[in-house]
N, C-alpha and C positions, 0 to 999 in steps of 0.2 A: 237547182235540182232538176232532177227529170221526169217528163209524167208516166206513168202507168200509160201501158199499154192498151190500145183503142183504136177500133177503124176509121176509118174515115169514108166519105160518100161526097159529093158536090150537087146538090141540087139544082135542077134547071128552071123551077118551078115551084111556085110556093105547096100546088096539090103534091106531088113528088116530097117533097121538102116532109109534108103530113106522111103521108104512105113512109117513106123512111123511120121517121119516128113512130109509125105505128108499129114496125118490123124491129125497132133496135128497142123498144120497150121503156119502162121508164129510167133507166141507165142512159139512155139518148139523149145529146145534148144539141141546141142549134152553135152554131158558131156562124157570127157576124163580123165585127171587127177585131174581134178576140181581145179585146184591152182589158177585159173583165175576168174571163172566165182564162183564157192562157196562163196568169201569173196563180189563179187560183191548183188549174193543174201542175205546176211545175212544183210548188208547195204540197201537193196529193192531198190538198184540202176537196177537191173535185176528182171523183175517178169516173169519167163516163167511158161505156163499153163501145161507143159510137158516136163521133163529130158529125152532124147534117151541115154540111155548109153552105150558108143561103149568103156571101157577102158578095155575089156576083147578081142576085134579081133585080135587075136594073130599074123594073116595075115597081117597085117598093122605097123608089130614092125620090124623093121631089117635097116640096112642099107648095101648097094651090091657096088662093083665096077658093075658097066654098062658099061664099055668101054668108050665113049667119056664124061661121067659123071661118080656121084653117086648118086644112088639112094637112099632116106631115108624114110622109110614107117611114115603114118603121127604121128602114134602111139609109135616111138622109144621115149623112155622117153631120159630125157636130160642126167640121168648117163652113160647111152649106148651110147647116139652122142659123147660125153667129153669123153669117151674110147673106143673110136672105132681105131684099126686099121687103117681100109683104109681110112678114113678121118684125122687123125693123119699123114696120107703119102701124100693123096692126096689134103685135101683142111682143113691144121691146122686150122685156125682163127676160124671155126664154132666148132671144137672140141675143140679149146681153149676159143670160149666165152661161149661156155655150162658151161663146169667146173665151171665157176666163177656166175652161175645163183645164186639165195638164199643160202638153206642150203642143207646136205644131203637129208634130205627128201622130201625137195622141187623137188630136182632132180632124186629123187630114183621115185616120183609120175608124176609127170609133165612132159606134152608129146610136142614134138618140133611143131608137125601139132595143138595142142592146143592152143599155145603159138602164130601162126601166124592165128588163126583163131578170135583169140580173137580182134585181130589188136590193142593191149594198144603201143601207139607211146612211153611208156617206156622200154618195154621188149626189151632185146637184141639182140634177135635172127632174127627178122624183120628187124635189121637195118643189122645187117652181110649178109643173104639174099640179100637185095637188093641190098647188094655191087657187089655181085657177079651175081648178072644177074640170077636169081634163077626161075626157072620154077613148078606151084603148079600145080598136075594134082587133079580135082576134079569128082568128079561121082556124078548124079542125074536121074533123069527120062528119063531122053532123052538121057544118054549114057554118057559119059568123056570128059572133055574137059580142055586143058592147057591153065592156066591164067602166063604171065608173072611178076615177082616179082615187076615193073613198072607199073602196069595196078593193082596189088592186094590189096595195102592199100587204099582205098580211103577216109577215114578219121578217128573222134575217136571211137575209139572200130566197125570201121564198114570196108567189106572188098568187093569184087566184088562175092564171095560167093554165091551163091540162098539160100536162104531160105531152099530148100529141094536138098541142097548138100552135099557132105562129100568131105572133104578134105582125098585124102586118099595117096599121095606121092610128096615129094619133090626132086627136081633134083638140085644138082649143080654143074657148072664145075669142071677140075682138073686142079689146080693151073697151074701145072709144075713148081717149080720155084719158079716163084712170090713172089717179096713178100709182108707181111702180117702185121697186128695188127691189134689190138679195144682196145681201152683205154677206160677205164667210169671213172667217178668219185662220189662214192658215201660216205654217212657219215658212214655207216659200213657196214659190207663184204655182206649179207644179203637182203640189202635193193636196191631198184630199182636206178638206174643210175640217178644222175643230171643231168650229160650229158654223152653222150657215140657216140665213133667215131671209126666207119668201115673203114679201109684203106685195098686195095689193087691194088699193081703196080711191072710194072714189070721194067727190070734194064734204068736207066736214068728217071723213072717215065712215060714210056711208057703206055699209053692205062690204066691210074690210075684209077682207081674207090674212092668214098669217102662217105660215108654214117653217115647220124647223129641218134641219138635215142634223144628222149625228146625235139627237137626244134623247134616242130609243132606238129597239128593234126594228124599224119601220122610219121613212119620213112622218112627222106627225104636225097635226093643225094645231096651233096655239090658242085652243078655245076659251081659255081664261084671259086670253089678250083682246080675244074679238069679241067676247061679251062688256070685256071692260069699253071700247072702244062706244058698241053698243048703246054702254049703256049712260054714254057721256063724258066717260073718262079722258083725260089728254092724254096723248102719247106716254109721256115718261111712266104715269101711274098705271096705263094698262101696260105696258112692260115690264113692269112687276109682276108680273102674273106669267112672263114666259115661260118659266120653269114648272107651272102646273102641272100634273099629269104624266111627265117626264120621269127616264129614266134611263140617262146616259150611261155609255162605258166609264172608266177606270181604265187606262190606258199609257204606255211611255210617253205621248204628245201630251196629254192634261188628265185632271181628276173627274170626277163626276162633279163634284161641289163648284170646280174650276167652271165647266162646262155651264153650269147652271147659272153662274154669276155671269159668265158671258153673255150665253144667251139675253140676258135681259136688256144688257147694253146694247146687244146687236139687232134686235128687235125695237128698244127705242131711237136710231141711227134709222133702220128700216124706213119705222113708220114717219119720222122727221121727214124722211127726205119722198117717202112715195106722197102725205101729205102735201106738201109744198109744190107738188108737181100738176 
């Protein structure tokens, strides 16, 4: 299909980038690698009256050791997270769930701050994030201000975001250690996860983290897994408990009850193997 009618603008600047969207209103959309939001307009699921397009701020592409974190500007497209260095050393699981995003070119376009901006409770990278306690610094009229990855999805496709903000750097800890996976399960290598499960924990499952994609409105924390984990439980018996609090689609890929019996298996895979690590 084709989208509704809409201007377009190219930003040079992320303040620019703001002033635009304070002028096109809340109809303003950013446009970054478009892998998100272009197949949404072409479907007329999205009509915005005005593109900002920030996929050229060169300033906003990198990812840094910062000492007690790292830093990822919101613009590193997913080939650059998936080979980066310092996140290959310091916090694998986000450089290893980039990799396995779509296809090359999904990844070679497609930018990480895009991807969490968009908030689709299927994308990956929202659900690894929240695993790790992941800090978004956003900028708008009134200056900067850090949303915690807990406070940031608030439901589908919608985020704590304004309106006339730019998402413009991600923080996440450094592992040390830890360890790690994300399991998904999809019909082919390409296509968006059934389900998918963030784990990370440290030795004896201390201080675990667990995260789902696709089992609600939002990426969600598997708090019945991490209390079990807590509270002594072994992996298999706290993944029984994946499916708490959930409340997946019904969908042509799988059911909701489908989903739910996955999850569990995929969550105790998860925690087997970040354990072990």
């Amino acid at each position: 299909m084709i989208p509704a009618a809409f201007d377009y603008e190219r930003a040079d600047s992320v303040d620019r980038a703001i002033s635009l969207l304070q002028q096109g209103g809340e109809d303003a959309k950013l446009l970054a690698g478009g892998h998100s939001l272009i197949p949404l307009m072409k479907l007329r699921l999205a009509r915005p009256s005005l593109l900002v397009d920030i996929g050229r701020l060169d300033e906003l592409s990198y990812v840094r050791d910062a000492g007690e974190h790292v830093a990822i500007g919101a613009l590193t497209r997913h080939h650059d997270v998936a080979t980066s260095d310092v996140l290959e050393q310091q916090c694998g699981i986000l450089s290893h769930a980039a990799a396995g995003i779509g296809d090359p070119q999904v990844r070679h376009l497609g930018t990480i701050g895009g991807s969490v901006a968009h908030g689709d409770p299927a994308s990956d990278l929202p659900t690894v994030l929240l695993a790790l306690d992941a800090t978004f610094l956003a900028k708008g009229p009134d200056g900067e201000r850090e949303l915690a990855a807990a406070d940031f999805f608030t439901g589908l496709f919608e985020t704590a975001l304004a309106p006339t903000e730019v998402l413009t750097e991600i923080r996440v800890r450094k592992l040390d250690g830890a360890g790690w996976s994300y399991e998904k399960f999809h019909q082919r290598s390409q296509d968006w996860a059934i389900v998918g499960v963030a784990a990370v924990a440290g030795s004896n499952g201390e201080g675990a983290a667990v995260a789902l994609t696709n089992m609600g409105d939002r990426p969600l924390r598997a708090r019945g897994v991490e209390e079990g984990l807590a509270s002594g439980s072994g992996a298999a018996d706290a993944a029984a408990r994946a499916d708490e609090g959930t409340s997946p689609p019904s969908d042509t890929f799988a059911s909701a009850e489908y989903r739910k019996e996955l999850a569990k298996v995929l969550t105790r895979r998860a925690l087997e193997a970040s354990l072990r690590a």
